[in-house]
C-alpha positions in Angstrom: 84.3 105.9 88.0 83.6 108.2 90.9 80.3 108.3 92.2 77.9 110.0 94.9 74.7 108.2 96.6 72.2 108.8 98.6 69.5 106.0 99.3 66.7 107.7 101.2 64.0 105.9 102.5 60.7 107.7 102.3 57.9 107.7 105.1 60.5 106.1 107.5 61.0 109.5 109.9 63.7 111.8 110.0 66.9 109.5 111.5 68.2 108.1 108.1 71.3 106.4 110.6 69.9 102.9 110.4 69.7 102.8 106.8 73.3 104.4 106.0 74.8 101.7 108.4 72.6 98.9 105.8 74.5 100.4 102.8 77.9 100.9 104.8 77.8 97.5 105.6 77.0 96.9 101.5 79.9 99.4 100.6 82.6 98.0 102.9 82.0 94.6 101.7 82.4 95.5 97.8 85.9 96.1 98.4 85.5 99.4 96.9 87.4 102.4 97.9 84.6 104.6 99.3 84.1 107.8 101.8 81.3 108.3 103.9 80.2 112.1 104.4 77.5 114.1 105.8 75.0 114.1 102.9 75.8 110.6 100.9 78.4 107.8 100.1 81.2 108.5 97.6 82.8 104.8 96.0 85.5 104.7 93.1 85.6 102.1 90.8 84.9 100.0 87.6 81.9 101.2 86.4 79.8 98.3 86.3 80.9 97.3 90.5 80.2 100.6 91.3 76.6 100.6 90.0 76.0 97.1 91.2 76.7 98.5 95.2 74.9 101.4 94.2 71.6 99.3 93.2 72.2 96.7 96.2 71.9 99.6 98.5 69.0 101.0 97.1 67.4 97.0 96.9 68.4 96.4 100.6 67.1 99.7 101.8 63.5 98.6 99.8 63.8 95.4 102.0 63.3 97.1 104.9 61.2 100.5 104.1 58.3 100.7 101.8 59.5 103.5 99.4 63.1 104.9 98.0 64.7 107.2 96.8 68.2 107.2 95.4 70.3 109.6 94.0 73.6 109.4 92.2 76.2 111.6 90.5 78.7 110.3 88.8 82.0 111.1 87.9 84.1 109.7 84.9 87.2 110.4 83.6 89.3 108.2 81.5 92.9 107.2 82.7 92.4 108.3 85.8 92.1 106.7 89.2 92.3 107.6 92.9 90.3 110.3 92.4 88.8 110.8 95.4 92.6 111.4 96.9 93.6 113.8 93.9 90.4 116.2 93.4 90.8 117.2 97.4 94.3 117.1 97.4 94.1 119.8 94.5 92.0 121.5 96.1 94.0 122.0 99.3 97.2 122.8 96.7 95.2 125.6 95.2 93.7 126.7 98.8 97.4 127.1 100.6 98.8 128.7 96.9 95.8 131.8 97.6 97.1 131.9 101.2 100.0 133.1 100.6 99.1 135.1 97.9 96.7 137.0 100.1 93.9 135.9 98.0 92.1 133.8 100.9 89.0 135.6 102.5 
C-alpha cells in the first residue's frame, strides 16, 4: 500500500512544523519506507502497518492540540511494491522520451 497523510492540527496557528517533526519521529520509527514532501507524508507498506502509523500520528498530534484533522489517500495495487521509486521514475522515463521528441513545453 502506498499512502498520503496529512495530520493537521486545528486552532494551533499557521506553523504546522512542530507537529510534522511529532509524526516524522512516528514514521521513522515504523520502519516504513516513507517520503516527506511539502504538503504531507507519503509511507509504503502492508496495509494494516501503514494505517496503524497513520492513526498514531493522528492520536499523537490529538495529544498535544485540541482538534484534528487528517487526510489520507491511498494507493493499492496488488503485486507490486516500491512504488514510490517506480511511479516517479516513470514519470521521469516518459518526461526525457517527450524531450526528445519535441513534445516538452
Amino acid at each position: 500500500m502506498l499512502a498520503e497523510f496529512s495530520v493537521i492540527p486545528i486552532g494551533s496557528g499557521t506553523s504546522l512544523s512542530m507537529y510534522v517533526a511529532e509524526c516524522l519521529h512516528i514514521v521513522k520509527d515504523s520502519g516504513l519506507r516513507y517520503q516527506l514532501t511539502p504538503m504531507g507524508t507519503v509511507i509504503e507498506g502492508d496495509d494494516e502497518k501503514v494505517m496503524a502509523v497513520i492513526l498514531r500520528c493522528h492520536q499523537r498530534v490529538l495529544e498535544i492540540s485540541d482538534r484534528v484533522a487528517t487526510n489520507i489517500k491511498i494507493d493499492e495495487r496488488k503485486g507490486h511494491h516500491d512504488e514510490m521509486e517506480r511511479k516517479v521514475s516513470s514519470v521521469m522515463e516518459k518526461q526525457a522520451c517527450n524531450r526528445k521528441r519535441g513534445l516538452e513545453g
